[in-house]
Backbone as a printed PyTorch tensor [residue, N CA C, xyz], in Angstrom:
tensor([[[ -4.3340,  -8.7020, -22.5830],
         [ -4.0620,  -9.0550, -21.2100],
         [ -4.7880,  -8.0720, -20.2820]],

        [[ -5.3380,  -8.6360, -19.0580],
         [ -6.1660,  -7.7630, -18.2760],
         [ -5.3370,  -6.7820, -17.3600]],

        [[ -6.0420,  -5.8350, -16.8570],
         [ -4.9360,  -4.4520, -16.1870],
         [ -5.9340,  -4.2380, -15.0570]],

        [[ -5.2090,  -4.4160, -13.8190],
         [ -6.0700,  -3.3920, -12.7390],
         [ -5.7580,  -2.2130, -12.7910]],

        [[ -6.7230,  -0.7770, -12.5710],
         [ -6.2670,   0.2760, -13.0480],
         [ -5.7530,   0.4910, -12.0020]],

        [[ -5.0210,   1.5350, -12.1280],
         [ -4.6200,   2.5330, -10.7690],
         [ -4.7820,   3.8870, -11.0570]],

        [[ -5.4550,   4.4930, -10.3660],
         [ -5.8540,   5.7750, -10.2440],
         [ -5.0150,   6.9210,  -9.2300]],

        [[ -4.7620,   8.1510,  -9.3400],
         [ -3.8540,   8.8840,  -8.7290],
         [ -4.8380,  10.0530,  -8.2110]],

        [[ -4.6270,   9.8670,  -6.9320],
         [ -5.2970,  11.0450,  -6.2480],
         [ -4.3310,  11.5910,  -5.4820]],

        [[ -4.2480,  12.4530,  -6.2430],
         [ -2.8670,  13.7350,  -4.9770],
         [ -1.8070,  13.1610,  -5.1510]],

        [[ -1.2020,  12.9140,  -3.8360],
         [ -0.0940,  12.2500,  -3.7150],
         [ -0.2650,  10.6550,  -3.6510]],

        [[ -1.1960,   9.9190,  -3.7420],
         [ -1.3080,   8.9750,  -3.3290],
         [ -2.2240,   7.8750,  -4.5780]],

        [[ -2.0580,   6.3900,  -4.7870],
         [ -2.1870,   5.8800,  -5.8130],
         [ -3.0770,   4.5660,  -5.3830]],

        [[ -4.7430,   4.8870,  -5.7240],
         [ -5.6820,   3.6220,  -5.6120],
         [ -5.8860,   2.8350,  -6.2970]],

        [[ -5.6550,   1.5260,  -5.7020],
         [ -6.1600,   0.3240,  -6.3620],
         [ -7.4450,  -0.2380,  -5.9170]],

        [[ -7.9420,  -0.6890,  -7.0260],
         [ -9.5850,  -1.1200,  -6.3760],
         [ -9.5710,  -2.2050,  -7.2130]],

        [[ -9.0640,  -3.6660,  -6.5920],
         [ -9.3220,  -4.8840,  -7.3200],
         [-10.6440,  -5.4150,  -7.3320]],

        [[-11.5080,  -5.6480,  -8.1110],
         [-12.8250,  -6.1470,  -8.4370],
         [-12.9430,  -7.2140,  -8.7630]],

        [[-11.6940,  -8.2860,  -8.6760],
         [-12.1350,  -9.7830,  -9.8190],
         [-10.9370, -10.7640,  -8.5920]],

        [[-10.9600, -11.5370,  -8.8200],
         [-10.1590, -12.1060,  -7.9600],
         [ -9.0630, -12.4510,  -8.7250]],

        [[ -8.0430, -11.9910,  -8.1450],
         [ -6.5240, -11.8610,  -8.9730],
         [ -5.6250, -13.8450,  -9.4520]],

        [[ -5.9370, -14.0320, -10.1910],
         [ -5.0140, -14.9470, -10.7500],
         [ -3.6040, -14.6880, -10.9030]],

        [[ -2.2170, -15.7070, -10.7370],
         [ -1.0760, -15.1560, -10.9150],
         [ -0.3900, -14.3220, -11.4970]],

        [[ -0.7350, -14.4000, -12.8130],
         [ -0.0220, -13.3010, -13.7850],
         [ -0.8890, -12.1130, -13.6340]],

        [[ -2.1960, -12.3580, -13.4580],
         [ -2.6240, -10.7640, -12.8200],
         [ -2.2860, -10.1370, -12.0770]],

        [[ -1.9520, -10.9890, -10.9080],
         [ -1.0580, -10.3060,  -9.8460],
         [  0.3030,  -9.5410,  -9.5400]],

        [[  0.7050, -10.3530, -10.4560],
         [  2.3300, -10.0840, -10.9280],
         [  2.1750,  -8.5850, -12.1240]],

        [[  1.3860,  -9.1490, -12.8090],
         [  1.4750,  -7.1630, -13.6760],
         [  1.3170,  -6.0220, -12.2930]],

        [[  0.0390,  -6.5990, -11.8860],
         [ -0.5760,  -5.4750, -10.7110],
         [  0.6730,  -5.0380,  -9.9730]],

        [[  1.7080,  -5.6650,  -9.5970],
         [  2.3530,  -5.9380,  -8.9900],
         [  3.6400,  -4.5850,  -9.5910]],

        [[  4.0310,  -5.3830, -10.6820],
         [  5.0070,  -4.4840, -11.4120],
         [  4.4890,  -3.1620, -12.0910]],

        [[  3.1500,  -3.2360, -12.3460],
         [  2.3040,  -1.6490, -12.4340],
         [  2.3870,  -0.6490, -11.3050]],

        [[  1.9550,  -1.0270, -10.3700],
         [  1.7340,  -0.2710,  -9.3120],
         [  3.3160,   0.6330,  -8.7530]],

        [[  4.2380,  -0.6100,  -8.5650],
         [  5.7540,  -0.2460,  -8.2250],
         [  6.1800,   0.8600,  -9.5000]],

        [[  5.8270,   0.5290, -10.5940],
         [  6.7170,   1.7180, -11.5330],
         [  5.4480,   2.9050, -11.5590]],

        [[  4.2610,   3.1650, -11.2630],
         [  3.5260,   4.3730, -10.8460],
         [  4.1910,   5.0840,  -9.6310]],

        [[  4.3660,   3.7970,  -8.8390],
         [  4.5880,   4.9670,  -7.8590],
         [  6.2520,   5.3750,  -7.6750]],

        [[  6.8280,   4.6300,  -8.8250],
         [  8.0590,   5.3220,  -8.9960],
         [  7.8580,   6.7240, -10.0530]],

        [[  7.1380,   6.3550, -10.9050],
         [  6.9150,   7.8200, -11.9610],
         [  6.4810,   8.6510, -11.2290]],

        [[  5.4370,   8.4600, -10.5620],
         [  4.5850,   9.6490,  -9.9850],
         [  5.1410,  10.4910,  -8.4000]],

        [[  5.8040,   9.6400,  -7.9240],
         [  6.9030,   9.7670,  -6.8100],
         [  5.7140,   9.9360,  -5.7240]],

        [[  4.3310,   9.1410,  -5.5680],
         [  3.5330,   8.9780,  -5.2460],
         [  4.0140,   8.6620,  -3.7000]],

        [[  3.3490,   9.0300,  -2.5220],
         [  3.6880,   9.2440,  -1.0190],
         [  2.9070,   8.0170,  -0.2190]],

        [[  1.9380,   7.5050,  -1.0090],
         [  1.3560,   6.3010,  -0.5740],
         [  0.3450,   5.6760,  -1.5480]],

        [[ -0.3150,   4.4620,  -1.0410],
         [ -0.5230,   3.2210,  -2.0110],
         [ -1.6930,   2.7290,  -0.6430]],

        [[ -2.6650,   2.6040,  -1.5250],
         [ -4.4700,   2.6990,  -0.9470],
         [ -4.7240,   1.3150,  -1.8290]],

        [[ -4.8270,   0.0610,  -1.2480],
         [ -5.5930,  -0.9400,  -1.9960],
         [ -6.9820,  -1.8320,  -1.4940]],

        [[ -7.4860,  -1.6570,  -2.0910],
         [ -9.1700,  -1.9830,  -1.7170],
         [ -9.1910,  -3.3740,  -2.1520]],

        [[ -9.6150,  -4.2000,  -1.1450],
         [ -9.8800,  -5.7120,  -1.8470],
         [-11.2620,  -6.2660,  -1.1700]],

        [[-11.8730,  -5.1470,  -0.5950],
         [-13.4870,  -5.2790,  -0.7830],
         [-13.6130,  -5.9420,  -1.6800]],

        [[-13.7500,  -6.5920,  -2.7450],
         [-14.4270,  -7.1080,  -3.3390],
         [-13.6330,  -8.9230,  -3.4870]],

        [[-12.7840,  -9.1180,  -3.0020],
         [-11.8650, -10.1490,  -2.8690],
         [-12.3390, -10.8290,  -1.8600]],

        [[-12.8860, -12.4060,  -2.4370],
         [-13.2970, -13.2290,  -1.0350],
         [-12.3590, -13.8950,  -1.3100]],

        [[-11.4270, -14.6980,  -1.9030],
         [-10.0460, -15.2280,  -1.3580],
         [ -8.6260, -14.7660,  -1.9400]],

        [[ -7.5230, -14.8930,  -0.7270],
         [ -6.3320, -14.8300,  -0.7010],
         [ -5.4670, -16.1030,  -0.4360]],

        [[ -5.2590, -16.3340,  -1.3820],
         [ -3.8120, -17.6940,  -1.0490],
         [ -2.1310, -17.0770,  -0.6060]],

        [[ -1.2790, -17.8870,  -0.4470],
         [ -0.4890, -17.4930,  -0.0170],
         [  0.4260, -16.4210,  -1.0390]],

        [[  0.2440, -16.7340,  -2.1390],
         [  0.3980, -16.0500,  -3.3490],
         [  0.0950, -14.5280,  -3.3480]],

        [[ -1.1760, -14.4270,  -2.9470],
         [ -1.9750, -12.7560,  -3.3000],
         [ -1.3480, -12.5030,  -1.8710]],

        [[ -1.3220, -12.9060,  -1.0150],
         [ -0.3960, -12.5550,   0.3190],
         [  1.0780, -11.6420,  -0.2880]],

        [[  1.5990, -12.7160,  -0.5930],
         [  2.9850, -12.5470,  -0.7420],
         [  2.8890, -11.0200,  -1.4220]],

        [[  2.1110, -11.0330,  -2.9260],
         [  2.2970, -10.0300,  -3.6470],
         [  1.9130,  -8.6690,  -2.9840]],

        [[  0.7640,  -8.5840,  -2.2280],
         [  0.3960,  -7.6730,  -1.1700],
         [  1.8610,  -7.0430,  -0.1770]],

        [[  2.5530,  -8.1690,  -0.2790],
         [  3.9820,  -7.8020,   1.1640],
         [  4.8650,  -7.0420,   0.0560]],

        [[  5.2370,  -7.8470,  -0.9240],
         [  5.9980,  -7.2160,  -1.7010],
         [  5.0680,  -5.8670,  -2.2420]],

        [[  4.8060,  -5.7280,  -2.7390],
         [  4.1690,  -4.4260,  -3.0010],
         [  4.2810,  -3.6030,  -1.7570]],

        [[  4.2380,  -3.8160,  -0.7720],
         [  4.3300,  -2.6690,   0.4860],
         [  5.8670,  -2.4250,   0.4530]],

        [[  6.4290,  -3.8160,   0.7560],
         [  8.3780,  -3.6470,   0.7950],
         [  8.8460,  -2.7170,  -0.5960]],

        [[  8.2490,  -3.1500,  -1.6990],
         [  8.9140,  -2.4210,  -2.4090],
         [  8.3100,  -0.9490,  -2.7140]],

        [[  6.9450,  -0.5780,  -2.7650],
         [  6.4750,   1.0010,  -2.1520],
         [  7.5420,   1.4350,  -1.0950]],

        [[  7.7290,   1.0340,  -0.0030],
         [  8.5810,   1.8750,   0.9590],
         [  9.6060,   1.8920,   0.5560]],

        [[ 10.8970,   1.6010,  -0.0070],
         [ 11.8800,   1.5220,  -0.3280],
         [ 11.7760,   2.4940,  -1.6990]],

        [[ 10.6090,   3.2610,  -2.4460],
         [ 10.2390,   4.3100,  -2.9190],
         [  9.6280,   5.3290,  -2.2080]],

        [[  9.8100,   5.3920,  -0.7960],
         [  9.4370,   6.7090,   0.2550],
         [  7.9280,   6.4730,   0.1010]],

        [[  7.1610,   5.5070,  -0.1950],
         [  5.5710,   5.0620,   0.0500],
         [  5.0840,   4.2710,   0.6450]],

        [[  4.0660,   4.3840,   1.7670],
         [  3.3490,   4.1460,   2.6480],
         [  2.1540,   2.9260,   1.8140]],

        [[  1.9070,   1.9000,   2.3780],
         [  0.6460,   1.2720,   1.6360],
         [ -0.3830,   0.9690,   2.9170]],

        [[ -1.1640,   0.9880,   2.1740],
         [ -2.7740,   0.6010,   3.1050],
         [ -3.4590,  -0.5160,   2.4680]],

        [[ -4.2570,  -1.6250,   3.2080],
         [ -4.8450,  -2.4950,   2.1060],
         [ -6.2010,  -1.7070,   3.3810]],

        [[ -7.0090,  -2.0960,   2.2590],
         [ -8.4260,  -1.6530,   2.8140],
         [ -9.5530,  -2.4560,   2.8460]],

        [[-10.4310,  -2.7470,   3.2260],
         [-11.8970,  -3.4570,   2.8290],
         [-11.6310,  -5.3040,   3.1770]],

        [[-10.6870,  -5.1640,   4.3160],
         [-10.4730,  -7.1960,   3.7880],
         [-11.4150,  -7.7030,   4.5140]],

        [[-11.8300,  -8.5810,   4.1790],
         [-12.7110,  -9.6310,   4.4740],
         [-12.3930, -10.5600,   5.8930]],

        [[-13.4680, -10.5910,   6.8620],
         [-12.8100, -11.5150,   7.8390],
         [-12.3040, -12.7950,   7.5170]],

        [[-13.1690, -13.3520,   6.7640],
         [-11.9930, -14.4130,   6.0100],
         [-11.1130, -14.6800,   5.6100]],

        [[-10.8170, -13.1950,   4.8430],
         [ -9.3330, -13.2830,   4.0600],
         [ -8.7350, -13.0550,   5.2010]],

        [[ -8.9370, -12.2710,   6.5820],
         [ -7.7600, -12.4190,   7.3950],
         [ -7.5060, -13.4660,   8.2650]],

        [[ -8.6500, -14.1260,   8.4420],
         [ -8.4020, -15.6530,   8.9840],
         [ -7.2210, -16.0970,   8.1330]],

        [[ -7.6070, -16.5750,   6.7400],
         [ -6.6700, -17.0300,   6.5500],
         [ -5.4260, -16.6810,   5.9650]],

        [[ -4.9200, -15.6580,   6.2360],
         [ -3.8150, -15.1100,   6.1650],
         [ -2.9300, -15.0830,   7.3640]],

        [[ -3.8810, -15.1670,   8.5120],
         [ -2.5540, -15.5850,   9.6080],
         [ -3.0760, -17.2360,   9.8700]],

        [[ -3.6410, -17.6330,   9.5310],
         [ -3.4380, -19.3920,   9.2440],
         [ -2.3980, -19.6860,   8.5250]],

        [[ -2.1560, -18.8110,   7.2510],
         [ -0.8890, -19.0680,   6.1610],
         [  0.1680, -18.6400,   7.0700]],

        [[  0.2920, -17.8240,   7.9720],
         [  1.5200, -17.3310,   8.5670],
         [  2.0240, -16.0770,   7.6450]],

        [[  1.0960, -15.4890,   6.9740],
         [  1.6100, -14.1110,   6.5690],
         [  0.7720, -12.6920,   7.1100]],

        [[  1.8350, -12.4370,   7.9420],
         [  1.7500, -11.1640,   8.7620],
         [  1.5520, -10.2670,   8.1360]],

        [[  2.1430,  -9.9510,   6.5840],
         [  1.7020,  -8.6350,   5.8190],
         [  2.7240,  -7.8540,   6.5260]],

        [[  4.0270,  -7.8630,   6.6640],
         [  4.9850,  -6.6090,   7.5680],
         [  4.7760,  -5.2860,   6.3420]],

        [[  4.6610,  -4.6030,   6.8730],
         [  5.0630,  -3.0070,   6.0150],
         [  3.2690,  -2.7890,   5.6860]],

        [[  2.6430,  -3.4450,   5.8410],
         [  0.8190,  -3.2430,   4.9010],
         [  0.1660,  -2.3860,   6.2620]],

        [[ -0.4550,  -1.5390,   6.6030],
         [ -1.0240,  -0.5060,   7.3970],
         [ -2.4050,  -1.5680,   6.6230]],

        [[ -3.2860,  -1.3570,   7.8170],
         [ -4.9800,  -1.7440,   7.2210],
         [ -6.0500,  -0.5940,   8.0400]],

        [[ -6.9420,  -0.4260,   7.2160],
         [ -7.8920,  -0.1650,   7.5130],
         [ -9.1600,  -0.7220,   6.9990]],

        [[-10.8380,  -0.3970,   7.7180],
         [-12.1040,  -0.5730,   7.5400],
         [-12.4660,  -0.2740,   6.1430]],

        [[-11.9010,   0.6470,   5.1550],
         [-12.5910,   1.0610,   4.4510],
         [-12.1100,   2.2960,   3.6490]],

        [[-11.8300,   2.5340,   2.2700],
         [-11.2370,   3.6560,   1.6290],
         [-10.8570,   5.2830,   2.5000]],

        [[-12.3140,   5.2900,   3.2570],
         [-11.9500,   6.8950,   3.5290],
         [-11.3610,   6.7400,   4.8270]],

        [[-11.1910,   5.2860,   5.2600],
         [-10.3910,   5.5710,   6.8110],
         [ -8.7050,   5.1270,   5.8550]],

        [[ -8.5830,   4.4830,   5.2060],
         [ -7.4720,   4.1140,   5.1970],
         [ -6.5900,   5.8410,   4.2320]],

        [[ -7.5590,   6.2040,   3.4700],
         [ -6.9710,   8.0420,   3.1600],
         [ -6.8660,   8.6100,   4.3340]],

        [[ -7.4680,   8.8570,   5.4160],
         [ -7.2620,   9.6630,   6.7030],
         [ -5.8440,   8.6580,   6.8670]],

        [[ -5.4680,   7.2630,   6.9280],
         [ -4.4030,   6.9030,   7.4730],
         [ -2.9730,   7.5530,   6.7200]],

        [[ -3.1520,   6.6520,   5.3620],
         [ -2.3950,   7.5740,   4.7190],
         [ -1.5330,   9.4660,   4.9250]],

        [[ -2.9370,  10.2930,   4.9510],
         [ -2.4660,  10.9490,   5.1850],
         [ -1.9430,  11.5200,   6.4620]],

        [[ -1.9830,  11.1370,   7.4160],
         [ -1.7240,  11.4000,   8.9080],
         [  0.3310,  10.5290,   8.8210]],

        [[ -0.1280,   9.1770,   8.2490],
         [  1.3940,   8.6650,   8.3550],
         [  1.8690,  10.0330,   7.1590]],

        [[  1.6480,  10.1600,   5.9510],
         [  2.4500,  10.9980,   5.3080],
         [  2.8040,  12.4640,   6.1980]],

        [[  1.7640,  12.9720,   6.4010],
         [  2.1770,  14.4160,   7.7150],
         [  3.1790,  14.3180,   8.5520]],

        [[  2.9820,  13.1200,   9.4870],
         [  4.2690,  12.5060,  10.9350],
         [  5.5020,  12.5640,   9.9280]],

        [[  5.4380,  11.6850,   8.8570],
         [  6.6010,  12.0830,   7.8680],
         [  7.2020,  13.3580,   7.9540]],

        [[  6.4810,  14.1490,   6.8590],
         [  7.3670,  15.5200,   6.9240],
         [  7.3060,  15.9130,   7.9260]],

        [[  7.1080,  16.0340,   9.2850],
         [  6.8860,  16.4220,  10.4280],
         [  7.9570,  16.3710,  11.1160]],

        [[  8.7310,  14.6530,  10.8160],
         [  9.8490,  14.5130,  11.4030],
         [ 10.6600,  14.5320,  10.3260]],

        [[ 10.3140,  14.7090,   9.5690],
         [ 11.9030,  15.1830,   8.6020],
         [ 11.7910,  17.1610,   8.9870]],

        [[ 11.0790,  17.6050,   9.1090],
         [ 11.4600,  19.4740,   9.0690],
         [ 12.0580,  19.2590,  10.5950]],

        [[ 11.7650,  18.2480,  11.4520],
         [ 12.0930,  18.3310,  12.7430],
         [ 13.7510,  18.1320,  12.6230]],

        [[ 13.9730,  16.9260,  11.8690],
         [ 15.8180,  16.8450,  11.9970],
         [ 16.4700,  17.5400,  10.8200]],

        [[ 15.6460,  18.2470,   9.4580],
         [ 16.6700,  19.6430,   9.3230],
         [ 16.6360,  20.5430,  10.1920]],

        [[ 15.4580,  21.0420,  11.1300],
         [ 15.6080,  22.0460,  11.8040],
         [ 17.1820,  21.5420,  12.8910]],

        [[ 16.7370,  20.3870,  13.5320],
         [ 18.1490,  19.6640,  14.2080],
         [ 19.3820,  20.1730,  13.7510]],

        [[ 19.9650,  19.6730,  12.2170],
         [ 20.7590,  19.4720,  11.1030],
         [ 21.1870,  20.5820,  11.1990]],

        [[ 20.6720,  22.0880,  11.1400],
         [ 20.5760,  23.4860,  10.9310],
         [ 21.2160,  23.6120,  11.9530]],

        [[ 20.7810,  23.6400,  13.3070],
         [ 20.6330,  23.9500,  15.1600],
         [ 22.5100,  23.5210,  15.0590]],

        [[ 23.0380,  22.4020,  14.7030],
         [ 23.9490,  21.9610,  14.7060],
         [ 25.2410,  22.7710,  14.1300]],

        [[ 24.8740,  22.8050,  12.6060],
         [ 25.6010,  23.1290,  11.8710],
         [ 25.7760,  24.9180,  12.3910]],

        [[ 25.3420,  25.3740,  13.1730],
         [ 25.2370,  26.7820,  13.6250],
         [ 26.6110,  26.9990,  14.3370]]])
């Protein structure tokens, strides 16, 4: 059975789909990615579909879920590289992608990544410092 890899850089876990995802491909990709970035306790999720000229409502869906269920593991996702086509028709399908951050291109969507991960701890040291201020 075929595997998209996922690769781990730092805190954060790339996918670089190269073939155009059929269902059950999608669905491993799907359940791969979610238990990496549960093992690895990975801070965000970078997916490249540069190379993807179509999305049905299907590779949509799995794209949303994969973000809903990354965040609900404290991870941020980015899809990267989409095609003006694929986003035509993705809001033709009526899928908004809620929770998916996008960017132009791998090294903008890592600058995104890491800027949302920073604001993160940024405002979490902000409400222990709060938490602390209180409990005083």
């Amino acid at each position: 059975m075929d595997r998209i890899p996922i690769l781990r850089m730092g805190k954060f876990l790339l996918v670089t789909i190269q073939v155009d995802l059929y269902d059950r491909l999608a669905l491993t990709l799907e359940a791969d990615l979610v238990q990496m970035v549960n093992k690895t306790g990975a801070s965000g999720v970078l997916i490249d579909i540069s190379a993807v000229s179509i999305v049905d409502s299907f590779m949509g869906r799995i794209i949303g879920n994969i973000a809903s269920m990354s965040k609900i593991l404290d991870a941020e996702t980015v899809v990267v590289g989409m095609q003006p086509a694929v986003a035509i028709t993705l809001i033709e399908l009526g899928l908004p992608l809620k929770g998916v951050h996008t960017a132009l291109n791998v090294e903008k969507g890592m600058d995104l990544l890491k800027n949302m991960i920073n604001d993160t701890e940024a405002d979490q040291e902000q409400e222990d410092q709060e938490d602390d201020s209180v409990t005083e």
